[in-house]
C-alpha positions as CSV (number, residue, x, y, z in Angstrom):
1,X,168.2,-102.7,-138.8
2,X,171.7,-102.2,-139.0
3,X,174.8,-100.4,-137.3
4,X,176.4,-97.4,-139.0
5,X,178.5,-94.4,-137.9
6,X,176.2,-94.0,-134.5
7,X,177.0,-97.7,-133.6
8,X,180.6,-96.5,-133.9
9,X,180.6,-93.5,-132.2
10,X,179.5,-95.7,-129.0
11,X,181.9,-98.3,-129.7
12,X,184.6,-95.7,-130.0
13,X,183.8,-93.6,-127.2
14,X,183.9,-97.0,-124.6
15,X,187.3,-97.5,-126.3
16,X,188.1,-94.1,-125.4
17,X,187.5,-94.5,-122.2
18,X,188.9,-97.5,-121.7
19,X,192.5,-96.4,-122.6
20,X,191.8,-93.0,-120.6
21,X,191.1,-94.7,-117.8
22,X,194.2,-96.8,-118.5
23,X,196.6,-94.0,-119.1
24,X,195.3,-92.8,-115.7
25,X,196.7,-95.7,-113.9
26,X,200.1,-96.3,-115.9
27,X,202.9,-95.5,-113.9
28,X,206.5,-94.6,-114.5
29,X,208.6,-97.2,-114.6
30,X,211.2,-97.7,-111.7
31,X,214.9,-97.6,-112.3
32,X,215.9,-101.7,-110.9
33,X,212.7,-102.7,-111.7
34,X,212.7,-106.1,-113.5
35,X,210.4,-105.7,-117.0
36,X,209.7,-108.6,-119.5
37,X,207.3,-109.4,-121.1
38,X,207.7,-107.0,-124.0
39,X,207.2,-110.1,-126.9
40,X,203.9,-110.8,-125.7
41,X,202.9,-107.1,-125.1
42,X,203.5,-106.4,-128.6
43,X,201.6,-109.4,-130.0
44,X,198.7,-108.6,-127.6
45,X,198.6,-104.5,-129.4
46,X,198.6,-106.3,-132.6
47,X,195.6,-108.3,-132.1
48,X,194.1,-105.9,-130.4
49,X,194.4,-103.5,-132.9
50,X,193.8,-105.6,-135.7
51,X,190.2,-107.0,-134.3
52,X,189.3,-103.1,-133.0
53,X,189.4,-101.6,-136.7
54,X,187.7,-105.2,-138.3
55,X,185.1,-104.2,-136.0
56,X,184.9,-100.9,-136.6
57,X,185.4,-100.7,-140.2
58,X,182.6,-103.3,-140.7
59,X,180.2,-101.3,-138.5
60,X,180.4,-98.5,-140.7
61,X,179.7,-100.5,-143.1
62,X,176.6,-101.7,-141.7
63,X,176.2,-104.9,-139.8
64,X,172.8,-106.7,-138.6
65,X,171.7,-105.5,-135.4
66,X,170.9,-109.0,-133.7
67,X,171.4,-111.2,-131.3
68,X,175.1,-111.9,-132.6
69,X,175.3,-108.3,-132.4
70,X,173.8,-107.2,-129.3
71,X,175.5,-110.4,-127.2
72,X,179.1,-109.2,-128.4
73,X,178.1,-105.6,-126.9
74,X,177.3,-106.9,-123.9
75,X,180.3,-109.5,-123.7
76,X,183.1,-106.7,-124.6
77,X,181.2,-103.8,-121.9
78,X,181.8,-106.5,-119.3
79,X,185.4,-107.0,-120.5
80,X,186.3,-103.5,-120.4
81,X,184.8,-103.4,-116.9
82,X,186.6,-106.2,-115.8
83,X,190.0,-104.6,-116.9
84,X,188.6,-101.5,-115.2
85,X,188.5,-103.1,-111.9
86,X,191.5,-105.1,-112.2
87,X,193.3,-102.1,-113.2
88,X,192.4,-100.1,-109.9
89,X,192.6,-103.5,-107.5
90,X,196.5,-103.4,-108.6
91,X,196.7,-99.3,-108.1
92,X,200.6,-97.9,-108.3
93,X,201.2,-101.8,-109.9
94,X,199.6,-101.5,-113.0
95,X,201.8,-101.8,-115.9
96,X,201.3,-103.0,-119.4
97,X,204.8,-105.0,-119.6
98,X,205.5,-107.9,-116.7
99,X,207.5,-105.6,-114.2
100,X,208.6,-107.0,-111.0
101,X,209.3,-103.6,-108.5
102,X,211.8,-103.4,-105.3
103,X,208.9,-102.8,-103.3
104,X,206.6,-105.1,-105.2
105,X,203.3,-106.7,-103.4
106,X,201.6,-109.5,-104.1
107,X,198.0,-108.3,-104.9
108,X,195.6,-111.1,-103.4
109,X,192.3,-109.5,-102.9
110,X,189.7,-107.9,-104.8
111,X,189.3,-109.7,-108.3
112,X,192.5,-111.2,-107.5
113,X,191.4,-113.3,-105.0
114,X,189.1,-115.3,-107.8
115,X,191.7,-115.3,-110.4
116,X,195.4,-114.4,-111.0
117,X,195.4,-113.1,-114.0
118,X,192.3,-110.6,-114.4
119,X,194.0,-108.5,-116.9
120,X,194.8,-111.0,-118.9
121,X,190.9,-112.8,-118.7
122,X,189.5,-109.1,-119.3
123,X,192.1,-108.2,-122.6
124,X,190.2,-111.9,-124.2
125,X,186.9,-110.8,-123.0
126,X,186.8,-107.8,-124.5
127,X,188.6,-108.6,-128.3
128,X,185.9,-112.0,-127.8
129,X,182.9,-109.2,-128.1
130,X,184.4,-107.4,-130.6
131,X,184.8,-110.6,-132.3
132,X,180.9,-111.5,-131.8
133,X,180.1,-107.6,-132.9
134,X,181.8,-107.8,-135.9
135,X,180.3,-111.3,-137.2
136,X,182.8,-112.3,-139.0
137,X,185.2,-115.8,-139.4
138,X,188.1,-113.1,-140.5
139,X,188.7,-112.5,-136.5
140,X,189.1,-116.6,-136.1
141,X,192.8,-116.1,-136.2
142,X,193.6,-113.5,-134.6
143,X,191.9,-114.9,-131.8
144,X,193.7,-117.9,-131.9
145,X,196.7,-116.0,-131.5
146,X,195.2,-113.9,-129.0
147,X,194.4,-117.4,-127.1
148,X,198.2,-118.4,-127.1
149,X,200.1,-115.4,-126.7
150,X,197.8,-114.7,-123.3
151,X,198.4,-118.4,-122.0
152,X,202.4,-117.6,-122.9
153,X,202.6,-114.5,-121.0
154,X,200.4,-116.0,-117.8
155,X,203.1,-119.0,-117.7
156,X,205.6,-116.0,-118.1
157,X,204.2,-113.8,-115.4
158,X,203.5,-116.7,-113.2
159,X,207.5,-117.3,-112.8
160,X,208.6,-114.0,-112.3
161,X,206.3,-113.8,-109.5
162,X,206.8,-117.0,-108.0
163,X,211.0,-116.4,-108.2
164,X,210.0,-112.9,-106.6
165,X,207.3,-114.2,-104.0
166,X,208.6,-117.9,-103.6
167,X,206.4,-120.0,-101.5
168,X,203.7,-117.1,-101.1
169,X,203.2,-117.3,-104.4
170,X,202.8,-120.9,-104.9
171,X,200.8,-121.1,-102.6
172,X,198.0,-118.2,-104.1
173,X,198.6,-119.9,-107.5
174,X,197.4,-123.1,-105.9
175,X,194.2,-122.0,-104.8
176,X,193.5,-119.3,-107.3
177,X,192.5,-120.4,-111.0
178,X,195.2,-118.3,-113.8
179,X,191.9,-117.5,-115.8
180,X,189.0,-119.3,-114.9
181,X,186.6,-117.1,-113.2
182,X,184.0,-119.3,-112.9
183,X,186.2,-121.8,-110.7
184,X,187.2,-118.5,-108.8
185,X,183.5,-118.2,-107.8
186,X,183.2,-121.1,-107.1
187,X,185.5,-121.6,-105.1
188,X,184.6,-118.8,-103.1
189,X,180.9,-119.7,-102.8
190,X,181.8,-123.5,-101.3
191,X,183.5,-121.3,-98.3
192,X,187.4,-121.2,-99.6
193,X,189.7,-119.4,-97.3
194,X,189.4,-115.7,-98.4
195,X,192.6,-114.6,-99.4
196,X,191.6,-110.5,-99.9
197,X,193.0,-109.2,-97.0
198,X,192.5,-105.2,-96.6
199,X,195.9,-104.3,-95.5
200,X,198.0,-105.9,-98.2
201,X,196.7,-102.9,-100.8
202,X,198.6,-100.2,-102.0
C-alpha cells in the first residue's frame, strides 16, 4: 500500500492547523521591544518549507506505507503538539523572531520547566517526521542545517535573556536542559526543585 492524495490531505490539514493555531497566538509586536533573531528565523522557514513540500510532493507520488512511514507520522503529530503546548505555556510571549518586551517574564513552568527551548525542540521534531515520512536521503541536509541554525539561535536567545533576566536566568539555564527533554524528565522524576510556579503566567 502506498500514500497518495488522501495521505496528503491529512498531512496538509495538521499543517493547517498548526499555523492556525499559530497565527492565533502571534502578537503584535511592541514599539521598544528588543527583536533579533531574524537570520535564523529566515533559515528556519527555509528548511521548513523546503522539507514540507519534499514531503508532500513525494506523497503524491506514492510512498510505502510502512514502518518508516507510519513512525515519521507519529514523530511529526507529537512535534506539532509539542509546539502547540509551548506556544500556549508562553501566551501574550509568543513570537516567531527573539523579542525581548518591557514587561517581559521569564516563563519557567509548564513545558518550560523541563526544557528552555521547547519551541525550538518541537520546530526539529516535527521537520525530523516529515523527514522519516518522506524516506528519502534528499532531506539529509536540510536537516543538518536545520540542526545548526536551531543550536545558533538557542545560544542567541539564551543571551538576550540572560542580559535581560541576569542571575534569574542563569540560574533556570542551570537546571533546565536548552533541548534535552529527556534530561528534563529526568530531572524532574529524581525530585528536582519544581520551578513551574502558577503565578509567574501571563
Amino acid at each position: 500500500m502506498v500514500t497518495g492524495w488522501p495521505a496528503f490531505a491529512v498531512f496538509t490539514a495538521v499543517v493547517a492547523v498548526r499555523h492556525f493555531f499559530q497565527f492565533l497566538y502571534r502578537t503584535r509586536r511592541e514599539k521598544g521591544a528588543e527583536t533579533s533573531g531574524l537570520a535564523t528565523t529566515s533559515l528556519l522557514f527555509i528548511c521548513y518549507v523546503s522539507i514540507w513540500i519534499t514531503a508532500g510532493v513525494l506523497m503524491v507520488l506514492g510512498l510505502p506505507m510502512g514502518v518508516l512511514f507510519f513512525s515519521g507520522a507519529a514523530v511529526f503529530v507529537a512535534g506539532v503538539a509539542l509546539r502547540l503546548v509551548a506556544i500556549v505555556t508562553l501566551g501574550a510571549f509568543y513570537s516567531e523572531a527573539i523579542e525581548i518586551r518591557n514587561n517581559h517574564k521569564l516563563i519557567r513552568h509548564g513545558v518550560y520547566s523541563l526544557v528552555r527551548h521547547p519551541l525550538h525542540l518541537a520546530f526539529f521534531v516535527e521537520l525530523l517526521g516529515m523527514s522519516l515520512m518522506a524516506q528519502t536521503l534528499w532531506l539529509i541536509p536540510p536537516m543538518i542545517l536545520l540542526a545548526v541554525t536551531i543550536a545558533v539561535r538557542n545560544r542567541t536567545e539564551d543571551g538576550k535573556l540572560s542580559e535581560k533576566f541576569g542571575e534569574e536566568f542563569r540560574g533556570y539555564s542551570a537546571r533546565v536542559p536548552a533541548v534535552n527533554i529527556f534530561g528534563g524528565v529526568i530531572r524532574r522524576l529524581l525530585g528536582r526543585k519544581q520551578l513551574d510556579k502558577p503565578e509567574t503566567q501571563v
